[in-house]
Structures are given as C-alpha cells and as structure tokens.
C-alpha positions in Angstrom: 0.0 0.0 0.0 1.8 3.0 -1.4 1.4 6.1 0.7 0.0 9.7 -0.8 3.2 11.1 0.2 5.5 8.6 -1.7 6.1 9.6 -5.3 8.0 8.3 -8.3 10.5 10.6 -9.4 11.7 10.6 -12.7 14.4 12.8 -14.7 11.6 15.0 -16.1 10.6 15.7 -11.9 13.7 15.3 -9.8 14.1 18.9 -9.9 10.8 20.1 -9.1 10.8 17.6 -6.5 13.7 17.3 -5.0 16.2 19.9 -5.7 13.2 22.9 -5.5 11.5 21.4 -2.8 10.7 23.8 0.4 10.7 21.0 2.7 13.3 18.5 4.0 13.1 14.8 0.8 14.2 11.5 1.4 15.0 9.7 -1.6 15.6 6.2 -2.0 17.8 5.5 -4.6 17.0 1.6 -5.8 18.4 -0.6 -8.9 18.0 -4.1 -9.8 21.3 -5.5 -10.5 
C-alpha cells in the first residue's frame, strides 16, 4: 500500500521535487542489478 506522500521521481521531476523542494526529501535511490 503506497502512501500519498510517496512519489516516483523521474528525470523530467527530480528537480521540481527534490532539488526545488521547500521542505526536508528522502530519496531512496533503488536498482535491480
């Protein structure tokens, strides 16, 4: 159960996001290798 706060970031939002962001972002990095 995903939670309205958790959102996929892609390259087209990472900036708006993330870097522009007001408030403190925790981003989980994740690959399947």
């Amino acid at each position: 159960m995903a939670s309205e706060k958790v959102v996929t970031l892609t390259a087209e939002n990472f900036e708006a996001e993330v870097i522009q962001s007001t408030t403190p972002v925790l981003v989980d990095f994740w690959a399947e290798w």
